[in-house]
C-alpha positions in Angstrom: -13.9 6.8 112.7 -10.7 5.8 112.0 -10.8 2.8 113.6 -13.5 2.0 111.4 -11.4 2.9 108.5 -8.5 0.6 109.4 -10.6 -2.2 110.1 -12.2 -1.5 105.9 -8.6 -1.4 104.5 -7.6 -4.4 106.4 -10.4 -6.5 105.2 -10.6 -4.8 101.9 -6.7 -6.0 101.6 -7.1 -9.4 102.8 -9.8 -10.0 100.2 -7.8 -8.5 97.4 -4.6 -10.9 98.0 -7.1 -13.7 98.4 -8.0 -13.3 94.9 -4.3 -12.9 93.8 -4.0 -16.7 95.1 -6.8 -17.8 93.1 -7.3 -19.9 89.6 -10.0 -18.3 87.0 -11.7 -19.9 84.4 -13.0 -18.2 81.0 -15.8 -20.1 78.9 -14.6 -21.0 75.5 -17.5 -22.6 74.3 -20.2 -25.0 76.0 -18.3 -27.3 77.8 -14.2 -25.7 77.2 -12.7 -23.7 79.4 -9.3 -21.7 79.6 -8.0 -21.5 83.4 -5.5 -19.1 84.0 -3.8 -20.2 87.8 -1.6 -18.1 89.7 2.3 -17.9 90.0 3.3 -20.7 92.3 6.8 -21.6 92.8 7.4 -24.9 91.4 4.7 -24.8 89.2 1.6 -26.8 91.3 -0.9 -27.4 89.7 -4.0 -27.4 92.8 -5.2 -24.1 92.3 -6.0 -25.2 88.6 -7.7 -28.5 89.4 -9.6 -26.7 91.9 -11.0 -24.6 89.9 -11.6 -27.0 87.2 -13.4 -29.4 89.4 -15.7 -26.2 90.4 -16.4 -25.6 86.5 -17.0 -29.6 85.9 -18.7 -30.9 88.7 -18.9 -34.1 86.5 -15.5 -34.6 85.7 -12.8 -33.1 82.8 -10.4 -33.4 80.5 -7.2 -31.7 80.3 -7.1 -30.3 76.3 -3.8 -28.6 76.4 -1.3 -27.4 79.4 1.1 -24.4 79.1 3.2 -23.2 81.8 5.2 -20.1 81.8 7.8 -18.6 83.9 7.7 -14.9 83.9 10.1 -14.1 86.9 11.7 -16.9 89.0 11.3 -15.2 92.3 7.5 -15.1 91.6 6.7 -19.1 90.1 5.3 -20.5 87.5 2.3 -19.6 85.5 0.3 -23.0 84.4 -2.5 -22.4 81.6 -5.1 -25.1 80.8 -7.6 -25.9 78.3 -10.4 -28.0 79.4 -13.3 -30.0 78.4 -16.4 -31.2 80.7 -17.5 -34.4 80.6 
């Protein structure tokens, strides 16, 4: 039994920092998006386009680009606005 419950919390873990790694994407309207990606240091932009090319399988348009650094030991926060093609 605890076995069993280590081996939950480990996976349940893993999962939950998986997510902490990842890009979202909120619907604006039909085809705009606002994707929120996660603290990277330096500011990369991958986990963005990622996303963006998941929500646009057809291709975008970069609308606007923010990027904010909350904390330098955590990165940079990069915000875009996007429109499918």
């Amino acid at each position: 039994m605890r076995r069993l419950c280590l081996v939950a919390i480990l996976l349940l873990l893993g999962a939950g920092l998986a997510a902490c790694t990842e890009a979202f994407g909120v619907r604006v309207d039909e085809r705009t998006f606002n994707i929120e990606g996660p603290p990277v240091p330096g500011g990369a932009d991958a986990p963005n386009r990622r996303m963006a090319e998941r929500l646009c399988p057809k291709g975008y348009r970069v609308i606007e680009k923010t990027e904010h650094k909350v904390d330098p030991a955590i990165g940079i926060t990069t915000y875009w606005t996007i429109r499918c093609l």
